[in-house]
LUMKOLDO-59825 format. One record per residue: x, z, y of N, C-alpha, C in turn. Coordinates in steps of 0.05 Angstrom, whole numbers, padded with zeros to 5 digits, always signed. Example, Ala and Ser with C-alpha at 12.3 -4.5 7.8 and 13.67 -1.06 7.14 Angstrom:
BEGIN
+00264+00156-00114+00246+00156-00090+00264+00156-00066/+00257+00142-00045+00273+00143-00021+00258+00157+00001/
This chain:
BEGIN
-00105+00534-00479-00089+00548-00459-00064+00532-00452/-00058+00534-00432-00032+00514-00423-00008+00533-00406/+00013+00519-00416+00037+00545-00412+00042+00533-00382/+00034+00514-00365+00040+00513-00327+00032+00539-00329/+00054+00540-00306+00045+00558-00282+00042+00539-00251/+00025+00549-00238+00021+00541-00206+00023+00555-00191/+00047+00553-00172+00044+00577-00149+00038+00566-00120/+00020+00581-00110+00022+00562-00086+00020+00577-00060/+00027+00572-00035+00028+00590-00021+00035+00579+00017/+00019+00592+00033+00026+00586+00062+00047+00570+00074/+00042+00551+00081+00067+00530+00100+00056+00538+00127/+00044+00554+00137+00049+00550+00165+00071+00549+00177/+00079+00540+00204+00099+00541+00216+00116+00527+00207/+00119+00515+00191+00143+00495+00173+00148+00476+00198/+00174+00472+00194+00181+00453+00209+00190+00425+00204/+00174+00406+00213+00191+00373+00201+00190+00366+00226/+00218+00351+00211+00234+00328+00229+00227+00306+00240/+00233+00287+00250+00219+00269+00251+00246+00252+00232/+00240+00240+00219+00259+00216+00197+00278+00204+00231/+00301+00192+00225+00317+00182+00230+00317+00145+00222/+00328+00137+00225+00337+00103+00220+00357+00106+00198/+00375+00122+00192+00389+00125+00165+00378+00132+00147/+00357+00144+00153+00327+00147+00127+00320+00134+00104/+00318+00105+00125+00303+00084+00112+00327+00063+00119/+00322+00048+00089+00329+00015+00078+00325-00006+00096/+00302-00006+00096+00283-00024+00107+00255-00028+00114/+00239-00046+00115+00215-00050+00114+00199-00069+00099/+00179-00063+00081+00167-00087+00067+00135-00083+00073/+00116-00105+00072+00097-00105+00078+00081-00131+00060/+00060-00138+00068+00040-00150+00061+00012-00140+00048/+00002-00147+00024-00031-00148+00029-00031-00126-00003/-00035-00101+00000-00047-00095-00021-00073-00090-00039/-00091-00105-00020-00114-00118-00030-00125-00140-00009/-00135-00147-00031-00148-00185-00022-00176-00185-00024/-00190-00191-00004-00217-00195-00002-00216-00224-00023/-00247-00227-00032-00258-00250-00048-00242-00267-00068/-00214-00248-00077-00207-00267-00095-00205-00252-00128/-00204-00269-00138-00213-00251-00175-00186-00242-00175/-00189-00221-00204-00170-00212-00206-00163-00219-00239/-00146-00205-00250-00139-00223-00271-00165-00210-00296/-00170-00221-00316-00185-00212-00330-00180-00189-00335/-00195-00167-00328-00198-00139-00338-00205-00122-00363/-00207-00140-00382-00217-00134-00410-00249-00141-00413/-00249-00163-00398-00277-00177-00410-00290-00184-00382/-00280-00168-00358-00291-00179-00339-00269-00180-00306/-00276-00204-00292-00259-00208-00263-00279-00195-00247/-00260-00182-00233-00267-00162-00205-00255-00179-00185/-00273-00173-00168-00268-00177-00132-00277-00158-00113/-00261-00152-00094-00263-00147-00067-00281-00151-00044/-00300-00132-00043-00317-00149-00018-00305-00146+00006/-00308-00149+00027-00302-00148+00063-00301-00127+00067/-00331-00125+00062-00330-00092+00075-00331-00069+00059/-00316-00071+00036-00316-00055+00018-00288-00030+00032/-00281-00026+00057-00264+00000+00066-00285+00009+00094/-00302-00001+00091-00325+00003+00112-00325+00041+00114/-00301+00059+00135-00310+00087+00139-00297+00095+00120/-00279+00088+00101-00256+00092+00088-00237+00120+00100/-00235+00142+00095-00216+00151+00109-00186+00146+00088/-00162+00137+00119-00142+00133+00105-00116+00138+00120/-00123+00171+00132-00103+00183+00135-00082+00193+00114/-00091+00204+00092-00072+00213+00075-00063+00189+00048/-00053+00172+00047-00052+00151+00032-00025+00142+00020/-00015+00149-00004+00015+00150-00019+00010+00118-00024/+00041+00114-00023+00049+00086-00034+00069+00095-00050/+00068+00079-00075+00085+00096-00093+00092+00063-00112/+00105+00068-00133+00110+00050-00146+00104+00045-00177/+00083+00030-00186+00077+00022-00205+00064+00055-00217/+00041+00059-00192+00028+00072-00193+00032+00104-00205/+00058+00111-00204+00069+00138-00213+00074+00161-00188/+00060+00179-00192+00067+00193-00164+00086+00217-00166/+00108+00196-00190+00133+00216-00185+00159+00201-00164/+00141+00166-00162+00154+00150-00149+00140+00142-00122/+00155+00157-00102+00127+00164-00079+00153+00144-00060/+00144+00126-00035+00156+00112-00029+00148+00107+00002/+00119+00128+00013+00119+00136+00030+00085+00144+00037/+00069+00143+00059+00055+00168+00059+00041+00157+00085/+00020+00153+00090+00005+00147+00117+00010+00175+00136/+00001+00199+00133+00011+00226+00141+00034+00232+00152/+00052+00220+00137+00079+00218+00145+00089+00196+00169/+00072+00178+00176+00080+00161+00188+00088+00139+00180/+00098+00133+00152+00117+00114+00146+00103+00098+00128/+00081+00098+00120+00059+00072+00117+00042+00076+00125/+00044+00044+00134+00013+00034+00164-00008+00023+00140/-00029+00028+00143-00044+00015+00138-00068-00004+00156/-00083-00027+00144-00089-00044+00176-00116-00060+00156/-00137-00060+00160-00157-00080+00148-00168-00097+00163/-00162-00127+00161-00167-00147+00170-00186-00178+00154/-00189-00196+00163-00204-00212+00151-00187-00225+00120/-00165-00218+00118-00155-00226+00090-00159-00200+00070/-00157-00170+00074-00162-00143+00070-00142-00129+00067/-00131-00112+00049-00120-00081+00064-00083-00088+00067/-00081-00101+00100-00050-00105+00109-00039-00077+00102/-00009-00076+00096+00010-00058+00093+00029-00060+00103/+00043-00031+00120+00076-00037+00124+00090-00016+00124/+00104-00017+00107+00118+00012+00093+00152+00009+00102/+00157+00031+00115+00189+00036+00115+00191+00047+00093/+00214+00043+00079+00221+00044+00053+00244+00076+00048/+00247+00087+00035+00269+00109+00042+00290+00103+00031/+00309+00117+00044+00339+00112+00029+00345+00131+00008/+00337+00124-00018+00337+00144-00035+00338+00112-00061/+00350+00126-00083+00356+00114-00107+00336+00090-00112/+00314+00108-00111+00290+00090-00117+00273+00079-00091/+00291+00080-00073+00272+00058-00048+00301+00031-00057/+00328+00047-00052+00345+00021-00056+00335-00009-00081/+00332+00015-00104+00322-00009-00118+00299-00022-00116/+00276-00010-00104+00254-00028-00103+00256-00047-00078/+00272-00042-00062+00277-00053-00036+00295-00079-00047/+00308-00072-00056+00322-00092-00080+00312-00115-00092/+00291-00102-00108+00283-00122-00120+00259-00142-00104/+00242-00126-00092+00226-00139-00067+00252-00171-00058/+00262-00157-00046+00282-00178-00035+00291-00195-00048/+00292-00198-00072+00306-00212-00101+00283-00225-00101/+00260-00220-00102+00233-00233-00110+00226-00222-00144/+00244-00203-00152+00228-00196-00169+00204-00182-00175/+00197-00158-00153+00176-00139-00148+00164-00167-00133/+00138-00172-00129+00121-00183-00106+00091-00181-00109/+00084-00151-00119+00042-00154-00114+00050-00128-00117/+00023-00126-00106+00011-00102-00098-00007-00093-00113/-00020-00061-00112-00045-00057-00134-00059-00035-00110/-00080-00015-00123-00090+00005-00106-00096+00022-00127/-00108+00045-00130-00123+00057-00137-00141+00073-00124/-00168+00069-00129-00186+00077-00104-00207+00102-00134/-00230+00111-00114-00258+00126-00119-00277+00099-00113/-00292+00089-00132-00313+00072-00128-00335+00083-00113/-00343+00075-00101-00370+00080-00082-00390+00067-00092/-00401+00046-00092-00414+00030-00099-00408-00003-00111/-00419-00013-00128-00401-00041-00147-00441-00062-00158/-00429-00082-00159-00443-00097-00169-00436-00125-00191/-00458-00127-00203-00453-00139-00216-00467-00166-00223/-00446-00193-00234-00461-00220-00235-00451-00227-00263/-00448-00258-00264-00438-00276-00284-00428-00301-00273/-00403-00311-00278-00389-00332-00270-00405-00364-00278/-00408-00380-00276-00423-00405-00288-00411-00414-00320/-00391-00392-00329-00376-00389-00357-00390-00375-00370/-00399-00353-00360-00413-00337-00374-00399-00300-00366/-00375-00309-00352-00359-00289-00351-00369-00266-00339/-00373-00235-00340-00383-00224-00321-00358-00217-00298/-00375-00229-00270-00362-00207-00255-00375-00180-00231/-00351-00167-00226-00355-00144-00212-00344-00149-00185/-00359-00137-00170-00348-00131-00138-00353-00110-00133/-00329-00111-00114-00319-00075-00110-00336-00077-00084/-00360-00070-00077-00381-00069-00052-00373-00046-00033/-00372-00025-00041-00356-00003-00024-00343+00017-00046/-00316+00030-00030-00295+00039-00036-00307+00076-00024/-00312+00089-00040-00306+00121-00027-00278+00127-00023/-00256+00128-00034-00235+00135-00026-00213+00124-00039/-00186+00113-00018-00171+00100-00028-00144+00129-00031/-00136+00131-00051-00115+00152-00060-00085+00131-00053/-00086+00106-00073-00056+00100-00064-00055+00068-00067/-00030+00058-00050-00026+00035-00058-00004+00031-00073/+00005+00017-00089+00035+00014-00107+00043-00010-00112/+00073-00010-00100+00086-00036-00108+00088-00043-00141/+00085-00064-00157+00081-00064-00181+00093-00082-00194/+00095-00084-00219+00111-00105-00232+00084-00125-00256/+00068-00108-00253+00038-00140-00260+00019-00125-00245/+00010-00138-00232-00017-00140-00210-00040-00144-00228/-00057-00142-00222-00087-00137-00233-00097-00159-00210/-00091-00155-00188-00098-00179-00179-00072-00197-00155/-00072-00223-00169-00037-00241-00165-00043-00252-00142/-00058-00249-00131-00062-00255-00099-00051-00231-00078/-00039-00209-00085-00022-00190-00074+00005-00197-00062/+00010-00182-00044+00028-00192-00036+00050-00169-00030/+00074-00172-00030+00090-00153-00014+00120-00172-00009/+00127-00169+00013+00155-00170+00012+00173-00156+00035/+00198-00161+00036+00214-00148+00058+00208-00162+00086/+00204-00145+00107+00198-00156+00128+00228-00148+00147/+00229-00163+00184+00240-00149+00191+00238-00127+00210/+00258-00105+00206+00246-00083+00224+00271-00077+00246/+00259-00072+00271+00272-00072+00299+00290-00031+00289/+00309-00034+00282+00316-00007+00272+00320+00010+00299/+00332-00005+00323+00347+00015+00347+00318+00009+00364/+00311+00032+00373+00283+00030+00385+00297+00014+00418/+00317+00033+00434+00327+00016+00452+00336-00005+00452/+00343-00026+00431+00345-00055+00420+00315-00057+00425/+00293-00055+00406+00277-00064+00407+00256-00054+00437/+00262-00048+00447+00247-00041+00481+00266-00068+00499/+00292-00081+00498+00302-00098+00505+00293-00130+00498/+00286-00138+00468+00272-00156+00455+00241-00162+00467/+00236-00138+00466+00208-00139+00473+00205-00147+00503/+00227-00142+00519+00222-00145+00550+00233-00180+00555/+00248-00186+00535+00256-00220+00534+00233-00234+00529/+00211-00226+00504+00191-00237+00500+00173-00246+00525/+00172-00228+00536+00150-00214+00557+00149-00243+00581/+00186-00249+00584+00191-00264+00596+00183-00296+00597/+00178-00300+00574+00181-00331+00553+00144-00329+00552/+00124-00319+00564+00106-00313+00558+00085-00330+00583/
């Protein structure tokens, strides 16, 4: 028997804001997963990434959080404030960061170069399996049923991850001006 309680109850009608630019820190981005490259030994065996292993993926609702704790939530596909994008390297990221204790410091250390990989945690769909010309076994992640979250991390599982601070156009009327200079030079 467990002494929680859970209450839960109707949000209709709730109203959200839309976030502001004093919200958020900043912006960081890069690769939180990597097609075809190993990952670090897993306890006897290297995993990889296939291509099309987000093949019909739904990834509307998708937390980015930090070193995989989802008491450290850092933003939210739903929310708007992480993009997610799968391309021929695999799953691009770009997260506005919040202005809160714990975006300052991870935003921090990103920038410092101390934080720099990425991880995921997914639902396996389907996986296969070989042996390296070592003898090593490995696994590929062939398809993904559902990806829950990505997390900035302090050891990667796999060091071909990437994250860092990018830059972000904060005044949308700045950035509607930039964009019309480009346009020009084109």
């Amino acid at each position: 028997m467990s002494d929680r309680e859970h209450y839960t109850g109707n949000i209709t009608g709730l109203k959200i804001d839309k976030p502001n630019d004093s919200q958020f820190v900043g912006k960081i981005g890069g690769y939180a997963v990597v097609f075809n490259e190993p990952s670090e030994n897993l306890g006897g065996f290297v995993e990889y990434i296939s291509p099309s292993a987000f093949n019909g993926v739904n990834m509307k609702d998708v937390v980015a959080l930090f070193n995989h704790n989802f008491e450290n939530v850092l933003g939210r596909t739903s929310a708007g404030t992480l993009q997610l994008e799968v391309d021929k390297k695999g799953l691009h990221f770009s997260l506005e960061i919040p202005n809160t204790t714990l975006g300052n410091d991870i935003y921090t250390n990103i920038k410092a170069g101390n934080l720099k990989n990425m991880s995921f945690k997914f639902v396996l769909g389907r996986d296969s399996w070989t042996r390296a010309p070592d003898g090593t076994p490995q696994r590929t992640i062939e398809q993904i049923k559902a990806l829950h979250e990505i997390s900035v991390v302090t050891i990667p599982a796999y060091p071909e991850t990437t994250v860092a601070v990018t830059r972000a156009l904060k005044n949308d009327a700045y950035k509607q001006k930039v964009l019309a200079v480009l346009k020009l030079y084109k």
